[in-house]
Phi, psi and omega in degrees: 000150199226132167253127222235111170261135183256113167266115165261208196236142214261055279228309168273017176289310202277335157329274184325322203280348192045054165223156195310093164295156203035049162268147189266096186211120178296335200250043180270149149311116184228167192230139209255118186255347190201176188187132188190130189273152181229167173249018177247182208215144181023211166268018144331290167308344178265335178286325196290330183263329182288327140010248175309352217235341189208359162245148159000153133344298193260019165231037189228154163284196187285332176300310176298329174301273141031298184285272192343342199227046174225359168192149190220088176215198146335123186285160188274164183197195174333111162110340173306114154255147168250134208247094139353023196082022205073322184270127184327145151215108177281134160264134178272198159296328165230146173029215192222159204235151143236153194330318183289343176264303207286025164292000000 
């Protein structure tokens, strides 16, 4: 079990800020939106919220459903972080970069 915290991107932070939205960047403003246990692991558990955060209803199981009708906003995307168990996950352009590869 993973306790899985979602940061999305703060849109009128980045606005104010005159920055890029949905860029794979750490240091965009994000807002901390929902906190939930998965039963995935690492990243796994970031595939798994990247999921839920963005297909239909009827292509998620009941666990999933569960997280969803539990924050209702923007899907996650570029620039979004899933926070692991502590450790970060950005979705990049591709796939997801964490803090720990980018030292």
């Amino acid at each position: 079990m993973s306790n899985i915290k979602i940061y999305l991107q703060d849109f009128d932070a980045i606005e104010q800020r005159n920055m890029r939205a949905f860029d794979d960047n750490w240091d965009l403003p994000r807002k901390f939106v929902l906190k939930y246990t998965s039963k995935e692991i690492e990243e796994t558990a970031a595939e798994e919220a990247f999921k839920i955060f963005n297909a239909p209803e009827e292509m998620l199981d009941e666990d999933e459903r569960l997280v969803v009708q539990q924050y209702r906003g923007h899907s996650l995307s570029v620039g979004d972080v899933v926070e692991v168990d502590g450790l970060e996950y950005l979705c990049a352009g591709s796939g997801w970069r964490t803090r720990k590869d980018d030292k």
